[in-house]
Structure formats: structure tokens, C-alpha cells
RODO-2510 file (C-alpha; in nm, 4 decimals, decimal comma):
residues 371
     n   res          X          Y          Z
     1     x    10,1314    10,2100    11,7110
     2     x    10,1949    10,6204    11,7203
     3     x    10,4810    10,8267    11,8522
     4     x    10,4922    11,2273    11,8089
     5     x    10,7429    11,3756    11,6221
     6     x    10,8166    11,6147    11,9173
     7     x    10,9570    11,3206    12,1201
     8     x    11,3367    11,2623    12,1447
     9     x    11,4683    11,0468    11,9281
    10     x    11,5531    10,7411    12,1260
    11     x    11,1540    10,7315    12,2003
    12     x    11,0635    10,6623    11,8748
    13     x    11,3313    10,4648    11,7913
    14     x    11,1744    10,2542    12,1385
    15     x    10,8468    10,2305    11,9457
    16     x    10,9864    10,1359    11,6229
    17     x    11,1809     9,8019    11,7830
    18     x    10,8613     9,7668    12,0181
    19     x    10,6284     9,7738    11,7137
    20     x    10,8534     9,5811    11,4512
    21     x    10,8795     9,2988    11,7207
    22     x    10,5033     9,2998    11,8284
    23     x    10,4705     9,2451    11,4319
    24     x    10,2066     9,5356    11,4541
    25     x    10,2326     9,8825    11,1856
    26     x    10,4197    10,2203    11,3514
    27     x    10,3202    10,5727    11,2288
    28     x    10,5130    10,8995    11,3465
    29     x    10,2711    11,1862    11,3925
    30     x    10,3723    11,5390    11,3648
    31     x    10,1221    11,6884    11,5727
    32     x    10,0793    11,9464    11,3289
    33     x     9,7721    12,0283    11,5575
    34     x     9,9829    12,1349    11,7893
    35     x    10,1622    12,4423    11,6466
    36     x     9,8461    12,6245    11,5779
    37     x     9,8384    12,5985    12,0247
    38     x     9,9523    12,8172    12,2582
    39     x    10,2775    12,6540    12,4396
    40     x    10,3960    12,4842    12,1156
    41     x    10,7268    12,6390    12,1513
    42     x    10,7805    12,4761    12,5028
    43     x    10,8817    12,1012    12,3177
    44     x    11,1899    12,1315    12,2216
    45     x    11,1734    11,8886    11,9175
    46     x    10,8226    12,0123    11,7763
    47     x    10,9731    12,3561    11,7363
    48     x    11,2878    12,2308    11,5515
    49     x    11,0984    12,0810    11,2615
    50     x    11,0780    12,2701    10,9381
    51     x    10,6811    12,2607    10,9109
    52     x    10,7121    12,4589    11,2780
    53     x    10,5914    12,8206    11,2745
    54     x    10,9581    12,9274    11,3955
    55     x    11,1323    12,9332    11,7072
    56     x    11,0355    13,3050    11,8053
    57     x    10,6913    13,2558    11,5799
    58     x    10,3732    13,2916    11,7176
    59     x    10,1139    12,9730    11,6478
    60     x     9,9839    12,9329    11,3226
    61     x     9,6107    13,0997    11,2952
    62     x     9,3916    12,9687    10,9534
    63     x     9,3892    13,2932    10,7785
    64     x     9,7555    13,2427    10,7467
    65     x     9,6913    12,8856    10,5221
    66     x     9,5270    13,1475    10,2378
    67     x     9,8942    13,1167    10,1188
    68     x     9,9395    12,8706     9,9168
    69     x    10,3543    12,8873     9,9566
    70     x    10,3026    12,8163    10,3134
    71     x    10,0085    12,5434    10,2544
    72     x    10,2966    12,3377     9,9949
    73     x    10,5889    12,3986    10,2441
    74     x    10,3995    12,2610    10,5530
    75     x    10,2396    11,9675    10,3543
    76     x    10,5805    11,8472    10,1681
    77     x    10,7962    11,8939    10,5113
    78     x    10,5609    11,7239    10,7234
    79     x    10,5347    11,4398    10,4846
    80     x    10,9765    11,4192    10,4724
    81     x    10,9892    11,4099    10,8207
    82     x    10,7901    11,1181    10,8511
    83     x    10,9609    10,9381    10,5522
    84     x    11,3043    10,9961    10,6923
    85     x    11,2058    10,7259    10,9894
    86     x    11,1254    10,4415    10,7820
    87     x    10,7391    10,4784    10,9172
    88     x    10,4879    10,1517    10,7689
    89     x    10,2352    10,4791    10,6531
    90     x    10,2484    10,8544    10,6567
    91     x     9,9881    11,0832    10,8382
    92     x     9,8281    11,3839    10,7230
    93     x     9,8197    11,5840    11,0097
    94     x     9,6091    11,8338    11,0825
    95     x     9,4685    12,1368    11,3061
    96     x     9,1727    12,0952    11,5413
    97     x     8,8489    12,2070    11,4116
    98     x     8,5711    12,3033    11,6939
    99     x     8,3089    12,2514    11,4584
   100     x     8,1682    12,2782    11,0666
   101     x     8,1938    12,6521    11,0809
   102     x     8,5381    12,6496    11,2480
   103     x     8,7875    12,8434    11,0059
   104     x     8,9904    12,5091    11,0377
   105     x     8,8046    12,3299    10,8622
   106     x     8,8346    12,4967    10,5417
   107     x     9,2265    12,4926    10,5858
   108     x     9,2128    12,1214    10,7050
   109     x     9,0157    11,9892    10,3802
   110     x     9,2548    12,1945    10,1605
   111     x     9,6412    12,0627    10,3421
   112     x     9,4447    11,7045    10,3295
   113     x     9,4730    11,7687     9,9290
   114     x     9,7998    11,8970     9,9471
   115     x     9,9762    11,6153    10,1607
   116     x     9,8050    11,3257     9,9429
   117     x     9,9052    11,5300     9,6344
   118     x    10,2915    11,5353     9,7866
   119     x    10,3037    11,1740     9,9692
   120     x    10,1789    11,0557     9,5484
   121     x    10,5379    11,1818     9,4732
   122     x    10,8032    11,0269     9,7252
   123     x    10,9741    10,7247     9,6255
   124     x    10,7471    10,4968     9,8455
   125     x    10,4158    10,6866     9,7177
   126     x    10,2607    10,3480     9,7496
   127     x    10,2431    10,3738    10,1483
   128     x     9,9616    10,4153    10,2998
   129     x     9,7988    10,7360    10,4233
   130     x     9,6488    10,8327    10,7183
   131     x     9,4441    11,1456    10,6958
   132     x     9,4480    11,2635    11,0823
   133     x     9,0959    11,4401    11,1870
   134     x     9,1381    11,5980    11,5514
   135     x     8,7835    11,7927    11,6365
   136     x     8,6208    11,8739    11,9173
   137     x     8,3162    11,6096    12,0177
   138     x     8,1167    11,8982    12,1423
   139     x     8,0887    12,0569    11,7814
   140     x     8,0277    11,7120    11,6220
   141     x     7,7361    11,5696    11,9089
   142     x     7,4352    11,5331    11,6773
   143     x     7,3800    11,3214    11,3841
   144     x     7,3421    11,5894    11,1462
   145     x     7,6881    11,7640    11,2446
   146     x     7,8228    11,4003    11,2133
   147     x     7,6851    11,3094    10,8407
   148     x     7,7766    11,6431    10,7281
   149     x     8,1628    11,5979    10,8346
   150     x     8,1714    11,2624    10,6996
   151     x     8,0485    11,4143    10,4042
   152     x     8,3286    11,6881    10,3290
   153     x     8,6121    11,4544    10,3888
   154     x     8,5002    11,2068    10,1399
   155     x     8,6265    11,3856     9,8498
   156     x     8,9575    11,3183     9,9432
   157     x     9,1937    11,0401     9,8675
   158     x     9,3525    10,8399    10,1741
   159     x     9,3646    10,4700    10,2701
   160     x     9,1944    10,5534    10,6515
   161     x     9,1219    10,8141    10,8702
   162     x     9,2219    10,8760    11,2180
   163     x     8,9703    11,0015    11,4384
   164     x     9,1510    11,2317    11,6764
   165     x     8,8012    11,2753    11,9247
   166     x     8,8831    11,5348    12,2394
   167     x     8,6479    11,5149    12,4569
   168     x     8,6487    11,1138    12,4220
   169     x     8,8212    10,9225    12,7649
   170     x     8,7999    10,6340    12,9676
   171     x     8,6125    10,8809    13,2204
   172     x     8,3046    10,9501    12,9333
   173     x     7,9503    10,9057    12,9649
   174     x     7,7894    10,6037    12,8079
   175     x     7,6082    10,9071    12,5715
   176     x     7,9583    11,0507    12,4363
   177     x     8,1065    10,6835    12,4049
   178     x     7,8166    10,6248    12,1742
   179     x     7,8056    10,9172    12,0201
   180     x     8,2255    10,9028    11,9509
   181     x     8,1226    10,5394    11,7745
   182     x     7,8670    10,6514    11,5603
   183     x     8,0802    10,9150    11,3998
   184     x     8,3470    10,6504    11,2999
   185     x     8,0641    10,4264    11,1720
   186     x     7,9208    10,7306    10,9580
   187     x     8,2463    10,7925    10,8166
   188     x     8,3397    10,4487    10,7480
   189     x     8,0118    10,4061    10,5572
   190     x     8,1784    10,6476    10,2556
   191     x     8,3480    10,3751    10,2031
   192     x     8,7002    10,4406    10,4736
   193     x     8,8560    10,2592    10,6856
   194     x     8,8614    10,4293    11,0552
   195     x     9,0632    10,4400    11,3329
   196     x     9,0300    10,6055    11,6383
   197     x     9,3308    10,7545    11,8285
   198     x     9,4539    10,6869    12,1783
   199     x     9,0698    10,5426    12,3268
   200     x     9,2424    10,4030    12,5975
   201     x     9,0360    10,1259    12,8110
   202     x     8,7758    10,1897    12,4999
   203     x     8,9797    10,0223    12,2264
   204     x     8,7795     9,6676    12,2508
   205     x     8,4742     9,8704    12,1929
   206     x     8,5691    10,0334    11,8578
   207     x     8,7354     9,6833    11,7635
   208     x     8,4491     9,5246    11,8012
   209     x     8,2333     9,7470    11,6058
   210     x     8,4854     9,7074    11,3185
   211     x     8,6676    10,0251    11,3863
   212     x     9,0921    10,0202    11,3965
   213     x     9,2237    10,2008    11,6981
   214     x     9,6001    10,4275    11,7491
   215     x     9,7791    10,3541    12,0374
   216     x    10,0896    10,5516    12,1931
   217     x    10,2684    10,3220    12,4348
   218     x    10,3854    10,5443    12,7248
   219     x    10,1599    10,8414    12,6147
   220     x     9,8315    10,9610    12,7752
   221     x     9,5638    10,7190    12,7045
   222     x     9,3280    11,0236    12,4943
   223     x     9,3003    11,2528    12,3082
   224     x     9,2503    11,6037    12,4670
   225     x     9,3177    11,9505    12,3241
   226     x     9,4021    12,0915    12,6840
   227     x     9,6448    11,8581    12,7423
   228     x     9,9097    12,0471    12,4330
   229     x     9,8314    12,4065    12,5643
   230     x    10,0688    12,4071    12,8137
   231     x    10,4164    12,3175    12,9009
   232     x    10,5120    11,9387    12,8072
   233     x    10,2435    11,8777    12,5372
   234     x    10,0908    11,5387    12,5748
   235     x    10,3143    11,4583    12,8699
   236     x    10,3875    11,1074    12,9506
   237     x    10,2780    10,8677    13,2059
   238     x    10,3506    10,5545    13,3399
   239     x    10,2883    10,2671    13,1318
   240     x    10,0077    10,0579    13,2260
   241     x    10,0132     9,7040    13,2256
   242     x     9,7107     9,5576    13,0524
   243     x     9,5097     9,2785    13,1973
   244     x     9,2603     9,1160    12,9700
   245     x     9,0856     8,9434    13,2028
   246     x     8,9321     9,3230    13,3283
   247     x     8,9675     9,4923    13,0342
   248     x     9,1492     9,7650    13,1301
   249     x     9,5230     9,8340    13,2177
   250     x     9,6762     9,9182    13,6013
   251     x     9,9494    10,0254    13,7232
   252     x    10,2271     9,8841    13,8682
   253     x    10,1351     9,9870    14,2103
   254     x     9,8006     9,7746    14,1180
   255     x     9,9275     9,4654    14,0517
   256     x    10,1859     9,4094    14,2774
   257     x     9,9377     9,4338    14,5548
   258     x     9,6944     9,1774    14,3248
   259     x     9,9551     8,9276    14,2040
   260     x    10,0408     8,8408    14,6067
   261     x     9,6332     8,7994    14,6315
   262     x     9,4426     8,5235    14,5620
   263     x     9,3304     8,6886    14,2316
   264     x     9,6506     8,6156    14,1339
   265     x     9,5592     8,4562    13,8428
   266     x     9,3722     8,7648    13,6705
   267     x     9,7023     8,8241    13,6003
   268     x     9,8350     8,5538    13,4279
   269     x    10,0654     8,6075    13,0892
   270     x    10,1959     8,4029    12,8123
   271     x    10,2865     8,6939    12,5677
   272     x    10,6122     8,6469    12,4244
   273     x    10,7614     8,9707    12,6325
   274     x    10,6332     8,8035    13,0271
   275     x    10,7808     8,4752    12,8874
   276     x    11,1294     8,6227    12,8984
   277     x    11,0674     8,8414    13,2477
   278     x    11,1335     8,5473    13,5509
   279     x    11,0148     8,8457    13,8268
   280     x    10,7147     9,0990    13,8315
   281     x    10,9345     9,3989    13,8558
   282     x    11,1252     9,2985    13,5302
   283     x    10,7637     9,2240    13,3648
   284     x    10,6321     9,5908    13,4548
   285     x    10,9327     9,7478    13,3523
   286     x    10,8396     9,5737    13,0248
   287     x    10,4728     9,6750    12,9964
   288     x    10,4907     9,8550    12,6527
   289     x    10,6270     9,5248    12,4970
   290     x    10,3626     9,3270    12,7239
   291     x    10,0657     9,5499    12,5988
   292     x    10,1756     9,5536    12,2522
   293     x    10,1678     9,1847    12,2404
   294     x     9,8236     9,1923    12,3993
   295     x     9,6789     9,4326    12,1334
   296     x     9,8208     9,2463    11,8620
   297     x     9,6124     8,9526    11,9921
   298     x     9,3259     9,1313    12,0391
   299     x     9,3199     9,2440    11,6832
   300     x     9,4122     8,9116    11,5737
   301     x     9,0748     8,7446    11,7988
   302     x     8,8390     9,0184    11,6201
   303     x     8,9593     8,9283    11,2994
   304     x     8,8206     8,5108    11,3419
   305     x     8,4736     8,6558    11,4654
   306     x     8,1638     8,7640    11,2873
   307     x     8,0151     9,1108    11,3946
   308     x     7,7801     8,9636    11,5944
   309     x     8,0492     8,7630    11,7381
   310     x     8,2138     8,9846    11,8432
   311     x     7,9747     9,1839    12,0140
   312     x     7,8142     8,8637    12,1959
   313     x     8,2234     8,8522    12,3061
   314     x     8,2841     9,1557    12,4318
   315     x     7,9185     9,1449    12,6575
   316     x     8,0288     8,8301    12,8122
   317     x     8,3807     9,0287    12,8942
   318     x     8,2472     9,3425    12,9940
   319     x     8,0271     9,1596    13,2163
   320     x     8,2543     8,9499    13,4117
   321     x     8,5009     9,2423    13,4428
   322     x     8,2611     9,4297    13,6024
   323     x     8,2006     9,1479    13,8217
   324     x     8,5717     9,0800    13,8855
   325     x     8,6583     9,4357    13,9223
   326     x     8,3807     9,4788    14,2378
   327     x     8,5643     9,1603    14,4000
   328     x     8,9023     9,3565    14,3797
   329     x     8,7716     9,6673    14,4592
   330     x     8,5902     9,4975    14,7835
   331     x     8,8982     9,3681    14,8901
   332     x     9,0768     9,7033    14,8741
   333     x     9,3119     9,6373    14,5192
   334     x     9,1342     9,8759    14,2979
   335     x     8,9685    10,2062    14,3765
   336     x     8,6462    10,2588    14,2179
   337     x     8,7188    10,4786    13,9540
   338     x     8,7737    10,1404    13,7927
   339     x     8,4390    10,0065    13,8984
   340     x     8,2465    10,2576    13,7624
   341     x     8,4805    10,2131    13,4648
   342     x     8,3906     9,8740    13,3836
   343     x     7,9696     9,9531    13,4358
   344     x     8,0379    10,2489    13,1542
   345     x     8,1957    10,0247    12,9232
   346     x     7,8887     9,7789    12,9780
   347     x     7,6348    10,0374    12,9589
   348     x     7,7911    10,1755    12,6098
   349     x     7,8113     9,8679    12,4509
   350     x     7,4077     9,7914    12,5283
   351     x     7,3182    10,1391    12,4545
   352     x     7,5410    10,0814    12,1321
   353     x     7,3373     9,7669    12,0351
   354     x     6,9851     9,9202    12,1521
   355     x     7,0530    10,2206    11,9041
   356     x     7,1169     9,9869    11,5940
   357     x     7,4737    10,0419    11,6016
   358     x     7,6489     9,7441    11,4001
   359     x     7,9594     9,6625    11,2603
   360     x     7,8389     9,6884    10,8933
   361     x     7,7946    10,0622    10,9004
   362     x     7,3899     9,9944    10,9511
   363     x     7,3475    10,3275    11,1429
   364     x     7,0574    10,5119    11,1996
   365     x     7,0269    10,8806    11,0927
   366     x     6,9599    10,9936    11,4297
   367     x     7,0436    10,8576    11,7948
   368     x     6,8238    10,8507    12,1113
   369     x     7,0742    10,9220    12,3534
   370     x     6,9776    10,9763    12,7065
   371     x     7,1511    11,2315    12,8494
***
């Protein structure tokens, strides 16, 4: 579980008591990615830290990493900040890269060195580290462009890397969905471990093909370049309330009108947080704790299956979402944005499988992706 460091305090202090009692790991990201954008200076925490470009500075540009003072300075105060929380793990944060050629890259693959080098001298050195990579899926769409990034961040040192994929949402194509999995896959065959930040409705997919997943409670559910440029960064939205039985999350105005239906019992909850809520308005208010509880069991379920398990699983649960999603939707709960939701997920999960796609990193050097 993520928070920025550009929220207010009493935010991540929320997701440090949500994640220490969901029993689940919490990370503090500081969104380094974010300074070299235009409209940094608009959150009023980001622009307070030390590894900030300044409060009347311009966003960082690459050619400006060529110093090596700077390079140190951003790398060791990015890393404090994070320590001074009491974080499980630090994150090497980075800047967005379009593609191979992007100056970024170069600057990314040298601060990766410099924050492992730094995090191997704080008092806990033995935490793990996350080494952040936020790129563009548009530069990274073919095999090739895949292999060759998995490639170049080999040579570093870090216990996982976070795949920070813009242009990856619950609104994708089946193609991108598959595409966004087989770039974790060919960087978990060097040998990582791989998680993929904020996939939203996506993140039984990726733990099912043996890929860890980031989750913001209370943040937007992707991860989208746009959505830092202007005023408000991120931005927040309501917290959905996840339903397992769909697969997905709604919102509250969802399943109050569901819970008085006779699908009722789509809804049904025996997480530790809607044990202690009597009333449905005092369980929504509580969603973050509610969905933490259900990722933590998700995890926990993927763990006691096989790959091929797990895969047979999630069919049988795409499928009767779908199915159960059309009944709501037919009945006026749901709009169909969430219908044609559910047949995505379906679709990239057997396009997954038809491609050779598998847990165990057994990917294929190229993809036949319809478009």
C-alpha cells in the first residue's frame, strides 16, 4: 500500500494505521516524477521537500542530472524523507521516460545507482528497495522495446521493481492489458520481482500471473502522466468499495441501490473492518479498511494456488462477473461501462493464455496482438 509524499500528513499517517492493521507492507512515494512536470509547484507539500526543484524553480529537465552534486542531493534526500516515516521499504523514484531514446532514461538508470548506493548506508540499509519505473506504454508496445528495457535495468541492484505503466486503466484494450503484462513478465524473467502500480480493477490479473501490484487507497485507480500536469496532481476520489463477487469496486451510490435489491448478497462481507460497521453508511465510510482487508486476502488465495490454478480461478471469476454484472446492469444498478469492463478483463486473460503468457516467465519473444 502507497501514499505520495505530496499528501498532508494526516493522509499518510491514515495509510500507515490502515496498512499496519490490514497486516499488509506501506511505501511512501516521492513522486519524484512529478517535479520534472509542469504544475509541480501547485501541491503544496511536493514543493516543500528538499529533493524539490525550489519553490520559484522551474521543473527539472535531464540535462540538468549531468551534475553529479545535484544527482547525490536528490538521491540521499529522497531516500531521508522516506526513512523519516517509518516506511516497511524505500522507493527509488524516478522521472518518466517516453521511450529508449528518451533523455530520461539515461538520467533514470544513473539516480537508480545513486539511491541504492545511498539507501546501502542508512541505519536500516537492510530494507527493501523498490526501484520505481514510470514510462509511457506507447514507447514500450513491441516486444523488442520491451526486452531491451528489461535489459538496461538489470544491472542494477533492488529487491523489485514497480512498474509505473501510463497509458494502462481499467478503460484499456484487451491488446494494451496484454501488452502491460508481458512487460512485467519480461522483466521479472532477469530474475526481479515486479509490481505494477495502481492497475485498478486489473490487479487479479497481474496476481494471477505472478506479478505484485501497488495500491493507493483513496487515490486514482492508474497511473497516468496527464493526470500530475495540472493543478492537484493525482487528485483524489472517492473510495470504492470492492466487491469480489464482480471483481471490481463501486461506489457508494452503487451499492446502496444493490444492497436493497435482491442481489443483495453480491455484497456480502466478513472482513474484519464490515464486522465492526452494524449499518451500510458506516461500512462505506470505511471502504479503505474494507478493501485493504480484501486485497490482503486476495494475495493470501494466490499464494495456496499453482499458476495454473490460478488462472483456471480467475476464468471461472471473470466469467460469472460478467454474467452477474449484465443481471445488474439489466435491472438498472450498474451502467455499462462496467459491463464492458468485465468482457475486457475476460478477453485479456484468454488472449493472455492464447499468447503463451504464464506465470513462470515462459514468454514468447514476440506477441500476436490484434489490434
Amino acid at each position: 500500500m502507497t501514499v505520495g509524499l505530496s499528501e498532508a500528513p494526516s493522509t499518510w499517517k491514515a495509510v500507515r494505521r490502515t496498512a499496519i492493521d490490514a497486516g499488509v507492507p506501506w511505501l511512501a512515494d516521492p513522486v519524484l516524477h512529478r517535479t520534472a512536470l509542469p504544475g509541480y509547484r501547485t501541491s503544496s507539500h511536493l514543493k516543500d521537500l528538499d529533493f524539490a526543484p525550489g519553490l520559484d524553480a522551474p521543473p527539472y529537465e535531464s540535462e540538468e542530472f549531468e551534475d553529479s552534486i545535484l544527482l547525490r542531493r536528490v538521491a540521499s534526500d529522497s531516500v531521508a524523507a522516506q526513512g523519516r516515516l517509518g516506511v516497511s521499504g524505500y522507493i527509488a523514484s524516478l522521472f518518466v521516460a517516453a521511450g529508449l531514446t528518451d533523455p530520461w532514461m539515461a538520467t533514470n538508470l544513473r539516480l537508480m545507482r545513486e539511491i541504492e548506493r545511498t539507501r546501502g548506508q542508512a541505519e536500516d540499509a537492510e530494507a527493501p528497495l523498490l526501484g520505481a519505473v514510470p514510462v509511457r506504454m506507447m514507447g514500450f508496445d513491441t516486444s523488442e522495446r520491451q526486452d531491451l528495457l528489461a535489459r538496461s535495468i538489470s544491472g542494477v541492484r533492488m529487491d523489485a521493481v514497480l512498474l509505473m505503466l501510463d497509458g494502462l486503466s481499467r478503460e484499456s484494450s484487451p491488446r494494451r492489458i496484454v501488452s502491460s503484462l508481458r512487460l512485467a513478465l519480461a522483466i521479472k524473467r532477469t530474475g526481479r520481482r515486479v509490481l505494477v502500480s495502481r492497475p485498478g480493477n486489473l490487479r487479479t490479473l497481474f496476481l494471477a500471473f505472478g506479478i505484485g501490484v501497488e495500491v493507493g487507497l483513496g487515490r486514482l485507480t492508474r497511473y497516468s502522466v496527464p493526470d500530475f500536469k495540472g493543478s492537484g496532481g493525482g487528485g483524489r476520489v472517492e473510495t470504492l468499495y470492492e466487491v469480489p463477487r464482480l471483481g471490481t469496486a463501486l461506489d457508494a451510490a452503487d451499492v446502496q441501490a444493490i444492497r436493497s435489491s435482491r442481489y443483495a448478497s453480491l455484497l456480502r462481507c466478513s472482513c474484519p473492518s464490515c464486522e465492526k460497521q452494524s449499518t451500510w453508511p458506516s461500512r462505506l465510510s470505511q471502504a479503505a479498511q474494507h478493501d485493504a482487508h480484501v486485497m490482503g486476502r486476495e494475495v493470501a488465495q494466490m499464494a495456496q494456488l499453482s499458476s495454473s490454478q490460478r488462472l483456471d480461478h480467475l476464468e471461472d471469476l471473470y466469467s460469472d462477473s460478467e454474467r452477474q454484472t449484465r443481471k445488474l446492469r439489466m435491472s438498472g444498478y450498474v451502467s455499462d461501462a462496467l459491463v464492458y469492463e468485465a468482457a475486457r478483463k475476460r478477453e485479456a486473460l484468454s488472449l493472455a493464455r492464447s499468447q503463451g503468457l504464464y506465470a513462470e516467465s515462459r514468454i514468447p519473444g514476440q506477441l500476436d496482438l490484434p489490434l
